[in-house]
C-alpha positions as a Python dict, from the first residue, in 0.01 Angstrom:
ca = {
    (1, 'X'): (0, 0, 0),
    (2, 'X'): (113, -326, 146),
    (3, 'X'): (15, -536, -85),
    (4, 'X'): (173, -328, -376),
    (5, 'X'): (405, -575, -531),
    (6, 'X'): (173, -907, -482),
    (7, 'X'): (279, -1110, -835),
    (8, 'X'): (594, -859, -964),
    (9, 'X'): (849, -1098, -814),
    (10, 'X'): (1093, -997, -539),
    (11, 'X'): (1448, -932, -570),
    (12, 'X'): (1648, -1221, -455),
    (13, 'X'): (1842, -1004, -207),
    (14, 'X'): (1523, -930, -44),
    (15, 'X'): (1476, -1311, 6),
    (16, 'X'): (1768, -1308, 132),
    (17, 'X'): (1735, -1025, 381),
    (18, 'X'): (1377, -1181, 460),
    (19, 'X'): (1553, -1573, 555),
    (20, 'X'): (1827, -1371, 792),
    (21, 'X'): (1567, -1174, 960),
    (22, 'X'): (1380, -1519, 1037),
    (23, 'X'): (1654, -1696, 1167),
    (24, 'X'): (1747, -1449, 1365),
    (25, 'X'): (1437, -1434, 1495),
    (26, 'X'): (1341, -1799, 1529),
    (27, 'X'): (1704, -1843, 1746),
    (28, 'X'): (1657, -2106, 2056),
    (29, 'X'): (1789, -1864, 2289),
    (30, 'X'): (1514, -1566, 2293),
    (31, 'X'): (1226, -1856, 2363),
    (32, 'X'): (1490, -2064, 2618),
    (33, 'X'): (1682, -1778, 2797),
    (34, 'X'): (1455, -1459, 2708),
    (35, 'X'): (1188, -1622, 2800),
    (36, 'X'): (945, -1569, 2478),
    (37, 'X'): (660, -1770, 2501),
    (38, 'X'): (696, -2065, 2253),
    (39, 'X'): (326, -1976, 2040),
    (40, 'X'): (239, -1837, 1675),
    (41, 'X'): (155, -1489, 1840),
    (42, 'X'): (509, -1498, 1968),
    (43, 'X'): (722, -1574, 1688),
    (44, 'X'): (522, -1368, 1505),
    (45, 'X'): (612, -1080, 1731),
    (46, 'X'): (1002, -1189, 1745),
    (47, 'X'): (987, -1159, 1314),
    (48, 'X'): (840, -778, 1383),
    (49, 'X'): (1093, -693, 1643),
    (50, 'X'): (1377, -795, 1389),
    (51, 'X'): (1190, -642, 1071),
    (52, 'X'): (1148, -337, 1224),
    (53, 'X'): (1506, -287, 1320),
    (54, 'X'): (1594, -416, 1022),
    (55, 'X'): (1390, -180, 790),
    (56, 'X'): (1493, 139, 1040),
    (57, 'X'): (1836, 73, 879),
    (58, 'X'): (1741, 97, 565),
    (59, 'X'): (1530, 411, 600),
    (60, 'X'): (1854, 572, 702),
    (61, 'X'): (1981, 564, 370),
    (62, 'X'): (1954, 848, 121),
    (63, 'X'): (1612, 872, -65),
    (64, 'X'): (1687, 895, -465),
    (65, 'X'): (1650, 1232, -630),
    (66, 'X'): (1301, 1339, -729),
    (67, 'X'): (1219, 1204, -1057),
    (68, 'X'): (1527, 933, -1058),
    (69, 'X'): (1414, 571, -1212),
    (70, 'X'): (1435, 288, -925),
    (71, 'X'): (1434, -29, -1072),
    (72, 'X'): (1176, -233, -909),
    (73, 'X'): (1073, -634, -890),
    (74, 'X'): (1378, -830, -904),
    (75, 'X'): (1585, -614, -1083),
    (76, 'X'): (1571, -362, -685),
    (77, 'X'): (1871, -272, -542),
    (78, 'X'): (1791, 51, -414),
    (79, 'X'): (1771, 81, -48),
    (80, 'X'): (1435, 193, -35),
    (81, 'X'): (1260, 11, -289),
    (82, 'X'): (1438, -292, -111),
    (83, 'X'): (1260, -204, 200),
    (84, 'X'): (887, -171, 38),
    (85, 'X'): (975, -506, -119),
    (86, 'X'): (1084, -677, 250),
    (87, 'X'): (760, -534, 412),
    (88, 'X'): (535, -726, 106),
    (89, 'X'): (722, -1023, 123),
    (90, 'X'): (659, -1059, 471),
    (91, 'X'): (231, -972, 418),
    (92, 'X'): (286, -1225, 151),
    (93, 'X'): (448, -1491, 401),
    (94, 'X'): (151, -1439, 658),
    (95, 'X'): (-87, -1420, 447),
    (96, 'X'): (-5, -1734, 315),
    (97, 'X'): (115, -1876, 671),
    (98, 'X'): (-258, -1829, 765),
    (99, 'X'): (-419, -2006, 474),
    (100, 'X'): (-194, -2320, 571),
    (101, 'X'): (-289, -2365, 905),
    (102, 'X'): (-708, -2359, 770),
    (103, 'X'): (-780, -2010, 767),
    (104, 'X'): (-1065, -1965, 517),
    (105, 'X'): (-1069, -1697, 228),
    (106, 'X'): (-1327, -1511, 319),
    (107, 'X'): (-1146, -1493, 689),
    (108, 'X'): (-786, -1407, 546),
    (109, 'X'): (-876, -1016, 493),
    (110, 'X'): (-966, -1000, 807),
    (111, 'X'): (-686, -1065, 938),
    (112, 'X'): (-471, -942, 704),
    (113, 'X'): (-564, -590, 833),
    (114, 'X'): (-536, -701, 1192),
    (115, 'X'): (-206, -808, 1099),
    (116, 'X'): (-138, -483, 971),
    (117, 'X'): (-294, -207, 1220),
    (118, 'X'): (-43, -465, 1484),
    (119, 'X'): (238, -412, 1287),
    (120, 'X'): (207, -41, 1250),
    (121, 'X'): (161, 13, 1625),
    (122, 'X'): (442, -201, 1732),
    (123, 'X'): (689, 4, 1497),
    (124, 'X'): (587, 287, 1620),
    (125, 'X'): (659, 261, 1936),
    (126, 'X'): (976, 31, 1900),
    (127, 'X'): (1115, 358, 1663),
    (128, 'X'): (1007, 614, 1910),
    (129, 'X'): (1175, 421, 2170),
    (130, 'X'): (1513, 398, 1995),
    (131, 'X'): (1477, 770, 1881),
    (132, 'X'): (1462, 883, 2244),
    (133, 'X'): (1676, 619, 2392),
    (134, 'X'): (1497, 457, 2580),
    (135, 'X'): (1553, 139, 2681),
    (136, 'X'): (1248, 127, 2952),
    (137, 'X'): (1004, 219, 2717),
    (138, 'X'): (1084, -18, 2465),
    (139, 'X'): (1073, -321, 2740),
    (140, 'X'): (754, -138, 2810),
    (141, 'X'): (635, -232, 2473),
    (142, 'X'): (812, -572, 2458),
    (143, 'X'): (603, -656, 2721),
    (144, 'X'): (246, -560, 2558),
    (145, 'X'): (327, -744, 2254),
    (146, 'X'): (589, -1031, 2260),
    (147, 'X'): (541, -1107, 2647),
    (148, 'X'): (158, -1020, 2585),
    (149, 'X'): (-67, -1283, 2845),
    (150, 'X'): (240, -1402, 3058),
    (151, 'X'): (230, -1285, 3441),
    (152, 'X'): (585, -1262, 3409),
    (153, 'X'): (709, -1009, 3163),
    (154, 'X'): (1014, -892, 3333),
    (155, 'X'): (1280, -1052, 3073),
    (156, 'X'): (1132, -764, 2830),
    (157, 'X'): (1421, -534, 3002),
    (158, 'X'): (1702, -795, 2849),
    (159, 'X'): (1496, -819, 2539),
    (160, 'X'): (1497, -443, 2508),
    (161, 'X'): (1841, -385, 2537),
    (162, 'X'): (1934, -695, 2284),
    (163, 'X'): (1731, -473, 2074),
    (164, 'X'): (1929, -185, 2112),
    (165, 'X'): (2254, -415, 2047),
    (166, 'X'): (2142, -518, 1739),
    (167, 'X'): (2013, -197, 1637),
    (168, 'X'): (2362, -25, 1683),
    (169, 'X'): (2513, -313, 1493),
    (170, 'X'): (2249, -284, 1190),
    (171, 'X'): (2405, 102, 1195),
    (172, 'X'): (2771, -37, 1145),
    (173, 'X'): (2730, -247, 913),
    (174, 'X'): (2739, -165, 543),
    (175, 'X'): (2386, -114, 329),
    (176, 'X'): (2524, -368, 81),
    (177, 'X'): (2532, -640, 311),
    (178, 'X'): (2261, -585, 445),
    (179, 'X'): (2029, -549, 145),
    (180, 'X'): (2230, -896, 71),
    (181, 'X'): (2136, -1019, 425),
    (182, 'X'): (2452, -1055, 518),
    (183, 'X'): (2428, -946, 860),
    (184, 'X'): (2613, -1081, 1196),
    (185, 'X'): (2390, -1031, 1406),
    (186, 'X'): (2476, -932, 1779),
    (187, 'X'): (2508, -1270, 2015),
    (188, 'X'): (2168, -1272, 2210),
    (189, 'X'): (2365, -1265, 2569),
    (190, 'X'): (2166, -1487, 2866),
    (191, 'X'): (2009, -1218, 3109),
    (192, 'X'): (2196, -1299, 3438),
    (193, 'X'): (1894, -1364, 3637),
    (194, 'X'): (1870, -1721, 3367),
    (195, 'X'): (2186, -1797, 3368),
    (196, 'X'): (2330, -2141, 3538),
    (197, 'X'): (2488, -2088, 3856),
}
């Protein structure tokens, strides 16, 4: 259940994990040199893109035994738990993103599970992408979501491979750090075609 740890608290490394993978995905480059449109719909997209390949890492770690106590709320430090914790906090954050900019309560549900049937198909097909490989298929889904309305979507195929960049580099680098979001992430390199002459 998404919502499964609304008012338990949150570990303060997944805070911390949650503020890296917003950075990251708020950096000037992506919306300057990547060319990712500047709007909520956007950013919201850029925060899924990193999530996602954030949270693959983690699901790469070893489940706990069957029947073994994982500490949850802000006590977490398992992997896993860590991971369920990330995807609430970031319900939480739109959820309450939404109610800022005037969305009414009776609206917010709404939403909330448009929000999440979006989410689910965009890490589907980001993770079947990067299972196979395949670089063209993920630009392929760059463009339906993050490049969604432009008539121009063909900086999805730098976006796409960025995303296999940082993917690799989420592999390499140890769980600790990232579950502490300490994570140097990949320089975003300008696609040629934007680059000053």
């Amino acid at each position: 259940m998404i919502f499964g740890l609304f008012g338990r608290g949150f570990a303060d490394t997944t805070f911390a994990l949650y503020r890296s993978i917003v950075a990251e995905a708020r950096r000037p480059i992506y919306y300057l040199d990547y060319a990712v449109p500047d709007t909520v719909t956007a950013r919201f997209d850029m925060i899924v893109l990193m999530m996602a390949l954030a949270l693959r890492r983690l699901r790469v770690e070893p489940t706990p035994p069957a029947g073994a106590k994982v500490a949850g709320g802000v006590r977490a430090t398992e992997p896993h738990e860590l991971a369920r914790q990330l995807l609430d906090l970031f319900f939480t954050e739109m959820d309450r993103s939404m109610r800022e900019m005037g969305v009414g309560d009776v609206a917010v549900p709404k939403r909330m599970k448009k929000l999440a049937s979006a989410w689910n198909g965009r890490v589907v097909a980001y993770d079947r992408a990067l299972d196979a490989g395949d670089v063209a298929e993920f630009a392929a889904a760059l463009a339906r979501n993050v490049y969604a309305g432009l008539d121009d979507r063909s900086a999805a195929a730098a976006l796409a491979a960025h995303a296999f960049v940082v993917a690799d580099r989420l592999a390499d680098i140890a769980v600790g750090d990232v579950l502490a979001g300490r994570i140097d992430w990949p320089e975003p390199v300008s696609p040629p075609e934007r680059m000053p002459a």
